[in-house]
N, C-alpha and C positions, 0 to 999 in steps of 0.2 A: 657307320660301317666303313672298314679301310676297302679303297681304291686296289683293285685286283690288282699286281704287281705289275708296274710299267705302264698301266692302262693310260692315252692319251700322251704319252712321255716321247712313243718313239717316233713321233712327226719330226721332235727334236734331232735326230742321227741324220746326219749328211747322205743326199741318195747314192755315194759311192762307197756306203758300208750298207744298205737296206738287202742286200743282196751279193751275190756275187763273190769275189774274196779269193785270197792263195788256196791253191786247191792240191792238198797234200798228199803225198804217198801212200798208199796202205804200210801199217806196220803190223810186224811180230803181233799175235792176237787177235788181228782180224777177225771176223764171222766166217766160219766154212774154213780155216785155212788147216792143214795138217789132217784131214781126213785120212789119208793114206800113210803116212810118215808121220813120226814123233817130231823128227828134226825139220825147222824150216828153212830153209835157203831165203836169205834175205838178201834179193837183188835188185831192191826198188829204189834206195835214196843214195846209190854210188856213196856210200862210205865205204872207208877203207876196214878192211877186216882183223886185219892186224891193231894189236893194241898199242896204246902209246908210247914212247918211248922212255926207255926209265929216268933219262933224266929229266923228261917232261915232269913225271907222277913225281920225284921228288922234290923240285925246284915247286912245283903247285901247293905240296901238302909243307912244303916250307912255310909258305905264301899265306894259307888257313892260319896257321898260328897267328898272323897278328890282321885276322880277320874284322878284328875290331877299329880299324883302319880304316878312312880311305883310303881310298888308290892315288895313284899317282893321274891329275890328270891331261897332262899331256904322255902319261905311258913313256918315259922318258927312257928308262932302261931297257923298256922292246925294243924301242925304236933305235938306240946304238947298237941293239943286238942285229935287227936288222940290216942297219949300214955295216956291221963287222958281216954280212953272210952275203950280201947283192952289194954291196959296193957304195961308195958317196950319191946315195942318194934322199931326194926329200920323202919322206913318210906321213902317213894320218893311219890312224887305228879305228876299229868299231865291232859291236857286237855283232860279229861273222861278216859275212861279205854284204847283207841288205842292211845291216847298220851303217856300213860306210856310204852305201848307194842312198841309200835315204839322206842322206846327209849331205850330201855331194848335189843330190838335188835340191834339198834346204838351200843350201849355200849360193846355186847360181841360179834357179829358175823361181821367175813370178808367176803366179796365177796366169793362164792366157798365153804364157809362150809357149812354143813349140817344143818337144821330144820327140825323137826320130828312134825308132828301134825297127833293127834287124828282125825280121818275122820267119820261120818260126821259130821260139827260142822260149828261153826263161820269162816266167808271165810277169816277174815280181818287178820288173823295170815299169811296164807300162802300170802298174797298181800301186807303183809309189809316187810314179808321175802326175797320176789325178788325182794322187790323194794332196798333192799339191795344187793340184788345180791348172796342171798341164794341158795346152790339145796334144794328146798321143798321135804318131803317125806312125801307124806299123808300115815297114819298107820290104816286101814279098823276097826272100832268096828266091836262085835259080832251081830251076827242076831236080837237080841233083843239090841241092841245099847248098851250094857254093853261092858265096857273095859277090852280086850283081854291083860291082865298082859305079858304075856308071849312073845305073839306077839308084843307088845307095846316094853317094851325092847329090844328086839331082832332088831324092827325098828327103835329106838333112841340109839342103841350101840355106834354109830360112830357119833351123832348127837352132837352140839354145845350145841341147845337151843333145847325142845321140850316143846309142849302146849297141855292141857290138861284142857279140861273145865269143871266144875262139881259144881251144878250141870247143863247141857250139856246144849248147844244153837243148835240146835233146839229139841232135844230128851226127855229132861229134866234126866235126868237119871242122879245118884247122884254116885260118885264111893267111894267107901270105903274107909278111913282110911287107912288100911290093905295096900292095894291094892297101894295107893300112896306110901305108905313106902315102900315096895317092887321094888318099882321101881324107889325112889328114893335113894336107895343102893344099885342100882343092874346099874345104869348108870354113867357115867361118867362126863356128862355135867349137865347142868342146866334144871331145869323143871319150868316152866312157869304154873302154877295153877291159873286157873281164877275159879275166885270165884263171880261174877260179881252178881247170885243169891241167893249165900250161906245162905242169911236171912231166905228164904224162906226151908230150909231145917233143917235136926236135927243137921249135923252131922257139928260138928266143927276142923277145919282143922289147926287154930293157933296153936296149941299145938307141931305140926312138926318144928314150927320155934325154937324152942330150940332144935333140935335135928341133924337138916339138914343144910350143909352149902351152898347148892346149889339147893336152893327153895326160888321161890317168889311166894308170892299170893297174884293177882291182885284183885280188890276190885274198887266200885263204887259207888256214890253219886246219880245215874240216877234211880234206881230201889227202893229201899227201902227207900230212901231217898225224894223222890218226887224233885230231881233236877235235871232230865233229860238236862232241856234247857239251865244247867249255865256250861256241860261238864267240871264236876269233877271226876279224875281216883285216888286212889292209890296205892298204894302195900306196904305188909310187905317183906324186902329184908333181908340178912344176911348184917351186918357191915359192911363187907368191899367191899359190892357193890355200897356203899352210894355215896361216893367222885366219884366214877367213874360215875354212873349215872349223877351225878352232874355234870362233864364236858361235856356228850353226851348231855344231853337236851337243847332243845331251851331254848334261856332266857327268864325271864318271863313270862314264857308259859302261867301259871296259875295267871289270875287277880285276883284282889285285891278283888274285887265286887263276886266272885265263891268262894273264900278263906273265905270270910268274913260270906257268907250263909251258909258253910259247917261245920266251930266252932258251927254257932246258930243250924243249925239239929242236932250237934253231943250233946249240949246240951238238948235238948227235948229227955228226955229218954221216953216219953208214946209210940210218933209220930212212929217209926217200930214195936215196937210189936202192936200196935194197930193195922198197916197194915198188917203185916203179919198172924193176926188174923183171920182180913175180906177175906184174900187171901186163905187162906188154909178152910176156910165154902166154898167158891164159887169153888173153883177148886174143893172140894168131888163133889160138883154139877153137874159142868158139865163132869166129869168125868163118874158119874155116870147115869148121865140123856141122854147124846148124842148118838142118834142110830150108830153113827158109832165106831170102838174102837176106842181108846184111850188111849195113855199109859199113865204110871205112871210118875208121875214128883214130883222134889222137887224145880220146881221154881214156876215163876209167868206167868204162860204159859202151854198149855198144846200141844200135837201134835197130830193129830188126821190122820187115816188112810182114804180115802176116796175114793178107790177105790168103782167101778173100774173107776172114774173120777179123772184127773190130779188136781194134788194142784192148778194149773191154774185154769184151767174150775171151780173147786168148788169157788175160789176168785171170780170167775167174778160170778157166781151166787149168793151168797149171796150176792153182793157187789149192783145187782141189786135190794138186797130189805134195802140195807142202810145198812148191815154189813161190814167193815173193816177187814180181815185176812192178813196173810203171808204164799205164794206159799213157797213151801220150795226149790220149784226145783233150786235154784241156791244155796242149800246148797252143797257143795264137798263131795264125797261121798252116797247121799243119792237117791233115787229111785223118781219116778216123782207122785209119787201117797200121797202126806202129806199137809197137812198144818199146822203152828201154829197159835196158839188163844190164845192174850190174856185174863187174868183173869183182865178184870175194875170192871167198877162200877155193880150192881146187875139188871138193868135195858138193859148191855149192853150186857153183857152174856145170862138173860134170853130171849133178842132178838135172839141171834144165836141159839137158843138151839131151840126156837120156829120153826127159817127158817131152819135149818139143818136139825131136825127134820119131817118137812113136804116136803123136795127135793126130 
């Protein structure tokens, strides 16, 4: 008689997959969602609402045609298209932003060394870090979620790799120029800068890569770019991290058909400032309009305080009149009382702003 499936197998799985794991969004389809409305406002994964740009979808379905292809894989023709749109600089590619982070920690940490991550923030740094076999050390922001310089260094003194998001997932909160340089002369390893919204903000951070030899900043095709679904990441890296990334990463990683969308976006110079136009009218909005506070952000997203009801409880309530959010509580570090909201289309915001408003 066969062995009931798996039975005795799963002693085999490493205890940092037994449990635990990225812990996703609600989507479109949910259970309970659209009770009250046909239409749902989907304000939980900060996508952009807006569809692609045309020369993205043609430059892509070029791409299909000789799908029977590998890719190209050092991504050769992205990566001039990128130096033709940000300037002479060094590039690495990956499937979205946690294929290049995955990779970036491939490349420089061993088992046992240190990772230093800004707390509270995106979980998927510290969950790629042990799946290396990193010690994570989460490093607490200040009360207002601004970055504690002082403490930050003092927490990545001894650290390999440390990560630092700005502006911030889920807080928004945008950290200084200043503030980066500071620390990164004052550490010893490498600083991982994601940048994954920086569109959406004033303050421009490229300028550190002429200056600093141990800084990346991660960068993304999903947000400003309306290519969420074709998981495009990059990073600006120093020289001589290039060849070495290159032998960590999967091969191939990034298709021909993702490569091929991301030259045609990088061409459409109207297609992000247009977005990030419409994004920074609708965020004053609801910033300003939402009875609950609200901080300040420089993404495309905003986080709102909802005490004294759980980021939970307020999900599942708006969720009941056809609003979409993100509970924050499975962010690291942060307190059980937040949600974030995306900033979509003008219809979907002033949906939430209507239900929020009347809870």
């Amino acid at each position: 008689m066969a062995k009931e499936s798996g039975f005795g197998y799963t002693s085999l799985v490493r205890d940092c997959y037994r449990s635990g794991g990225y812990v996703f969004a609600r989507r479109a389809g949910s259970a309970g969602e659209g009770k009250e409305t046909c239409r749902v406002a989907r304000l939980a994964s900060n996508e952009n609402p807006r569809p692609p740009s045309p020369r993205a979808v043609e430059m892509g379905c070029q791409a299909l045609r000789e799908g029977n292809r590998y890719p190209d894989e050092r991504t050769g023709d992205l990566v001039e298209a990128l130096r033709e749109y940000h300037g002479p600089y060094h590039f690495v590619t990956g499937v979205g932003m946690d294929g290049v982070i995955e990779t970036v920690i491939r490349t420089l940490v061993c088992p046992g060394e240190r990772v230093a991550v800004s707390t509270p923030t995106f979980s998927f740094y510290g969950l790629a870090a042990i799946a290396q076999g990193a010690e994570v050390v989460n490093i607490p922001r200040n009360s207002d979620f601004s970055v504690d310089t002082t403490s930050f260094i003092r927490g990545a003194k001894d650290a390999k790799l440390s990560f630092l998001c700005t502006p911030n997932n889920p807080t928004g909160n945008v950290t200084s120029l200043e503030d980066v340089e500071e620390i990164l002369t004052s550490i010893s390893g490498m600083l991982f800068l994601d940048n994954a919204y920086v569109e959406f903000c004033d303050t421009d951070y490229r300028p550190l890569m002429m200056k600093h030899e141990n800084l990346v900043l991660g960068r993304t095709f999903s947000k400003a770019f309306s290519l969420a679904g074709l998981r495009i990441g990059y990073a600006f890296v120093p020289e001589w991290l290039v060849s070495c990334y290159m032998r960590a990463a999967t091969p191939f990683a990034l298709n021909s058909v993702s490569a091929a969308a991301a030259i045609g976006a990088l061409g459409d110079r109207e297609h992000v400032p247009e977005t990030v136009a419409r994004v920074r009218d609708l965020r004053k909005k609801v910033i300003e309009e939402c009875r609950y506070p609200v901080f300040p952000s420089g993404a495309n997203f905003v986080m709102v305080d909802v005490s004294p009801l759980t980021g939970r409880e307020m999900a599942d309530r708006l969720l009941e009149h056809g609003v979409l959010v993100r509970s924050c509580e499975s962010f690291p570090g942060l307190g059980p009382h937040y949600i974030r909201v995306s900033i979509g289309e003008e219809w979907e915001n002033a949906l939430f702003l209507d239900v929020i408003n009347a809870l």
